[in-house]
N, C-alpha and C positions, 0 to 999 in steps of 0.2 A: 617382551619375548614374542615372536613369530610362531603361529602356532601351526603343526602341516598336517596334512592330512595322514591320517597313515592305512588312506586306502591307498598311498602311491610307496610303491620300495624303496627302501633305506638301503645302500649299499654303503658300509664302514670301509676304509680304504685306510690301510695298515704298511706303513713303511719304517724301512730303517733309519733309524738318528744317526746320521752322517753325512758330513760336510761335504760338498761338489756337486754332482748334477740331482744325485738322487731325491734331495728337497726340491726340485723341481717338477718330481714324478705327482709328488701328491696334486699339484696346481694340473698339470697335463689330465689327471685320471678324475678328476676332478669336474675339469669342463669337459670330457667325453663320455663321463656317464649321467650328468647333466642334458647333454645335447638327445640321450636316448628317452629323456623324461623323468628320469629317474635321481632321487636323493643323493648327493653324496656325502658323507661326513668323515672327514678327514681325523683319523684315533691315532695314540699313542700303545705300543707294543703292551698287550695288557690289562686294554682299558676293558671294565665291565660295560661299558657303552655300548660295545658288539652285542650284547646280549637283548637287546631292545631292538637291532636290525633286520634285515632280511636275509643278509650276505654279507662276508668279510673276504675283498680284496686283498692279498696280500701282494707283493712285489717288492725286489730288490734283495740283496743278500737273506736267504732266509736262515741263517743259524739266528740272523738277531731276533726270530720270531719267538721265543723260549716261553716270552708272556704269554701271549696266547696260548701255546703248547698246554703249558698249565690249566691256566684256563679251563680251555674248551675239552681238555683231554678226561675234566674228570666233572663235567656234563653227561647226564643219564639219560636226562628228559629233552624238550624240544631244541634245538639250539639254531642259531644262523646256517645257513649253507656258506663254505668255506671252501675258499679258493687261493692256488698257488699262484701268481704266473710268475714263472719260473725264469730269468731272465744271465742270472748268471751262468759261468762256465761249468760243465761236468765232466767226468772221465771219458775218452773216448769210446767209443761203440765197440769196439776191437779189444776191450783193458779183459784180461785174462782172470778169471776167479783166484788163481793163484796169487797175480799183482794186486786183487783187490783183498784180499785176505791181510794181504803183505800192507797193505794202506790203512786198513783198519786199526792195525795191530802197531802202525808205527803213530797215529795218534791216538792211543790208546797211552802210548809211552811217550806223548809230548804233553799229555794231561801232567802225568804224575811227576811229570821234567816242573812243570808250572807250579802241580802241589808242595815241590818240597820244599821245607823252610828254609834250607838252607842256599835251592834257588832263590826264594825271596830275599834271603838275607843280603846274599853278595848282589844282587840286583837294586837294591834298596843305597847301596854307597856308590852305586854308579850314575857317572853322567847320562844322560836322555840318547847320545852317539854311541857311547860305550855300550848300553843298555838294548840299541838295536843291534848293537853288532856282536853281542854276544846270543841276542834272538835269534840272529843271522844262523848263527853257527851250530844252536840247538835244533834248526830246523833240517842244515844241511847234513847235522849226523842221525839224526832222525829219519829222514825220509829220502838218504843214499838208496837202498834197499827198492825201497817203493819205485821211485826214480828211474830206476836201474830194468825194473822189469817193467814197468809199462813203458818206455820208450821201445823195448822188442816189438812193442805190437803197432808200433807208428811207423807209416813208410820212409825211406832215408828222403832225405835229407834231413827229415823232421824228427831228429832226437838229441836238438841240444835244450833241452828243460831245466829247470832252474828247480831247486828242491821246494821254497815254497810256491812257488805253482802250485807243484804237484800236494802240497798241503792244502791250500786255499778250495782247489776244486775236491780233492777227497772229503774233505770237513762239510762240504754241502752236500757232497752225495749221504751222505752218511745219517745227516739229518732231514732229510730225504725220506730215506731206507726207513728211519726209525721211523717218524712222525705218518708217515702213511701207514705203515703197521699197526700203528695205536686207533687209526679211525678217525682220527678226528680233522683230517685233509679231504674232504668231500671229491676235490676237482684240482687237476692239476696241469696247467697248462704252459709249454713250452717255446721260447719266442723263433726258435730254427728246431729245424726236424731230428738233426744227430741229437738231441739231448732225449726227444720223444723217442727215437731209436731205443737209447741206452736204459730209458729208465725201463721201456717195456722187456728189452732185454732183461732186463733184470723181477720181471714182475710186476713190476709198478704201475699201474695205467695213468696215462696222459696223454692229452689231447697237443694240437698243434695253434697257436692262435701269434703269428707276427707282431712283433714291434710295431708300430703303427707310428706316422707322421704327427707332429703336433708345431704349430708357428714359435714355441720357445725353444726346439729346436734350431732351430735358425731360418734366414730370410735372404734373398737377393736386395743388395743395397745399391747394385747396378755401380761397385768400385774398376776401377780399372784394377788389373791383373797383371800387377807385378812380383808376383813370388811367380818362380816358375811350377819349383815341386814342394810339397808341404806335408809334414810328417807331423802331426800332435799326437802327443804320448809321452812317456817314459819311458826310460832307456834300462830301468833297475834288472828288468828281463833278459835273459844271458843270452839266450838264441835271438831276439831282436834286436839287443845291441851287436852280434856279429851280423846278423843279416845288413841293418842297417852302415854298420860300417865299410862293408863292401861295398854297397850302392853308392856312397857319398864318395868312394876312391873313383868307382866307375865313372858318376855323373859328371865328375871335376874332370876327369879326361875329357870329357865330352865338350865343357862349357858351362854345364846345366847348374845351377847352384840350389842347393836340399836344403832349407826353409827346415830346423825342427824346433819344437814350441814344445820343451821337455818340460816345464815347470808348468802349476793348477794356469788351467786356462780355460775360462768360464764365459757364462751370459753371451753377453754384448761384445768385448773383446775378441772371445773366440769367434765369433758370426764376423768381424768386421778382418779378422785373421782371414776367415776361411774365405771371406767375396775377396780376399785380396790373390788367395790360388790359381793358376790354370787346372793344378792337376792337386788333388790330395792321394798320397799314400796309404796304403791299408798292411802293415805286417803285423800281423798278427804274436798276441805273445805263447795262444795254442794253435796249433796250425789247423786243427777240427771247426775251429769256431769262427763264424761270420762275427764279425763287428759291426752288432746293430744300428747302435748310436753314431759311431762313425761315420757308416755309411750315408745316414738319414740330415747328420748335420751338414756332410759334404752334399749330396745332392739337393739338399736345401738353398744351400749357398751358393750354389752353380759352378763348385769344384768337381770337375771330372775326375770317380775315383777309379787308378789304376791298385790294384790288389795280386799277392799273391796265389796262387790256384786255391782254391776253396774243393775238397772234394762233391760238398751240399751247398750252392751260393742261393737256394732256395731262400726269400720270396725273390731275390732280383737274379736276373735273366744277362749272362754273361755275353758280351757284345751289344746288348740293348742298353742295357742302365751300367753298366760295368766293365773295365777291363779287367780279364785276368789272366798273369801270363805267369811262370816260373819264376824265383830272384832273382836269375843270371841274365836274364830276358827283360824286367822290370827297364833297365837304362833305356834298353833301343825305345821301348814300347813307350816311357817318356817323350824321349827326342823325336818320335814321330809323331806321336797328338801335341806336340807343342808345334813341330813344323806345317801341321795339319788343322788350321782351326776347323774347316768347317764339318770335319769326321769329328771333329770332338765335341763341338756345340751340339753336333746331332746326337749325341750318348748323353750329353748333358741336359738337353733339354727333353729324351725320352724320360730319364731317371727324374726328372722333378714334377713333369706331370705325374708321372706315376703314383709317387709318393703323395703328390697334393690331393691326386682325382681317388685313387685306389688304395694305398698302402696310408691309410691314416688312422690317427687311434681309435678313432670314433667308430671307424669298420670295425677293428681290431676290439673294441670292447663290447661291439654288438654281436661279434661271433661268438664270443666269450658268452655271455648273456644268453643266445641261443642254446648253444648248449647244454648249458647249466639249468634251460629250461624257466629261467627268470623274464617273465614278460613286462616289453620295454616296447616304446615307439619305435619302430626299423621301418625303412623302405622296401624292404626286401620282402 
C-alpha cells in the first residue's frame, strides 16, 4: 500500500451509480483535481471514507446523494467541507410559489402512489413495458396540475412540457431545498447561471462555476463530414419530439437530411458520430437550460452547433462559439452554414479553442477550489 502524505488534501469525489456518461465524470474529476495537486478518491454514495477527507465533491443527479445526506447530516463535530456541483435541470427562475407549492404537493402524492401495496401488488404481475407505461401514467396524473401552471410562467412557444420533466427537475429542487436546510451542503455550485438565479431566488446560496472541457468528452479525428445535420438525443420528450419533427419536414424540403442518433450513444462511437457532423443540433427538452455536455462534445468534435434561442447561453458567446436562432429559423440557419464553409469553420474553430484553452475542467475545478477557500497549485 502507497502511503501519502496527508499534509496534501484528500478531495472524495461522490457520484451517482448510473449507467451512460455519468461514470465517466468520476475519471474527468479525477484527473482535474489531480492536475491542481491535490488527492482525488473516487467514493461510493455513503461511504465513511469521506470522513478521513478534506472535501466531498459531489456531482450528478443529487437526490442519489441520500447516503451522505445521512451521513454527514447527523455529524456534530469536525467533518469534510461539502460541495454540490450542481449539474442537472431546475425549475425555471420565473416558476411561481404557487406552481411550486403545487409541485411539492404533487410528489408528496407520488410517494404515497409508490408506498401502496397495492401499487406494488399489480406492478409486481407486470411486464417491465407495461410496468413503465403504467409509471407513465401515475406521473402524468400526478403532475397535470404542476405542469399546467409552471408552463404560465414560460414564454410561448415554450410550453409544450411533458409531465415527468416537470417531475424529474421538481424532485431535485426539492432535495435541494431540503438538504441545504439541514446544514450539512457547505457549497453549492451551479454549472449555468438560471439555476444559480433560481436557487438564490429561493434562498439558497450558490455560486456559479461551468462545465469545463475534458479529452473524454470528445476529439477531432479529422473524418470527413458526411452527416449534414445531427441530432443525439431522445425523442421520449413531447415538446422535442414536436420541435423536432417540424425541422425534419422543413429540412427534407430543402434537401438537407437530419442524422438523429435516438438510442445510448456513448465513448468512442459517439466522438467518431460527431467528427462525422457539419452541424450538431442542440433542442433542448427545457427551453431554460443550456446543454452543457452537448455543447462541449460538439465543439470538441468540430461540429458547429446550431441551437435554439437560450435566453442565458452563458459561458458560450452566441455568434462566436454558437448559432442561435428561433425553431422556425433552425432550417435556413442550417442550409447556410452548410452552403457557407468558411463562416462556419470560423465558429467552429472559435468554440474549440475556447473550450480547449479556457472552458476546461481543470479551470472549472480550480474556481471551485478557490472558492471554497481549499488551497491547491493554480496559475492564477
Amino acid at each position: 500500500m502507497i502511503k501519502i502524505s496527508r499534509n496534501v488534501p484528500q478531495i472524495c469525489i461522490g457520484l451517482p451509480s448510473k449507467a451512460g456518461d455519468v461514470h465517466q465524470f468520476g475519471r474527468m474529476l479525477c484527473d482535474a483535481v489531480s492536475e491542481t495537486g491535490l488527492i482525488p478518491i473516487q467514493v461510493e454514495d455513503g461511504s465513511p471514507a469521506v470522513l478521513q477527507s478534506d472535501a466531498l465533491l459531489l456531482i450528478g443527479d443529487c437526490h442519489s446523494f441520500d447516503g451522505f445526506a445521512r451521513l454527514l447530516d447527523n455529524i456534530r463535530g469536525t467533518r469534510p467541507k461539502t460541495i454540490l456541483w450542481q449539474i442537472d435541470p431546475l425549475p425555471p427562475k420565473t416558476l411561481t410559489p404557487e406552481a411550486e407549492k403545487i409541485g411539492e404537493e404533487a410528489l408528496q402524492k407520488l410517494e404515497r402512489h409508490k408506498r401502496s401495496l397495492r401499487y406494488k401488488a399489480i406492478n409486481a404481475c407486470l411486464t417491465r413495458a407495461m410496468r413503465q407505461k403504467r409509471k407513465r401514467a401515475v406521473y402524468k396524473s400526478v403532475f397535470r396540475d404542476f405542469k399546467d401552471q409552471m408552463v404560465r410562467t414560460i414564454t410561448p412557444p415554450f410550453n409544450n412540457l411533458d409531465e415527468e420533466s416537470c417531475k424529474f427537475i421538481m424532485r431535485g429542487y426539492l432535495w435541494l431545498k431540503r438538504n441545504a436546510a439541514r446544514g450539512w451542503l457547505d457549497h453549492i455550485f451551479c454549472t449555468i447561471p438560471e439555476r444559480q438565479q433560481f436557487l438564490r431566488s429561493r434562498g439558497i446560496s450558490a455560486n456559479y462555476a461551468p462545465l469545463g472541457y475534458h479529452p473524454i468528452m470528445g476529439r477531432r479525428l479529422n473524418c470527413q463530414r458526411d452527416i449534414e445535420a445531427l441530432f443525439i438525443g431522445t425523442m421520449k420528450n413531447c415538446r422535442r419530439r414536436g420541435v423536432m419533427g417540424n425541422l425534419r419536414k422543413d429540412l427534407d424540403s430543402k434537401g438537407i437530411t437530419l442524422h438523429n442518433a435516438e438510442r445510448s450513444c456513448f465513448g468512442d462511437e459517439r466522438t467518431a458520430l460527431l467528427n462525422r457532423a457539419a452541424i450538431s443540433l442542440n433542442v433542448p427538452m427545457l427551453p431554460w437550460e443550456v446543454a452543457g455536455l452537448r455543447f462541449l462534445m460538439s465543439m470538441a468534435c468540430g461540429a458547429m452547433v446550431i441551437s435554439e434561442q437560450i435566453e442565458d447561453p452563458t459561458p458560450y458567446t452566441p455568434g462566436v462559439h454558437f448559432v442561435q436562432v428561433g425553431p422556425s429559423d433552425i432550417p435556413d440557419a442550417i442550409e447556410y452554414y452548410l452552403n457557407n464553409r468558411e463562416e462556419r469553420n470560423r465558429i467552429v474553430d472559435a468554440a474549440y479553442n475556447y473550450i480547449t484553452r479556457e472552458l476546461t475542467m481543470e479551470n472549472s475545478i480550480m474556481k471551485i477550489l478557490r472558492e471554497v477557500g481549499i488551497p491547491h497549485n493554480t496559475p492564477y
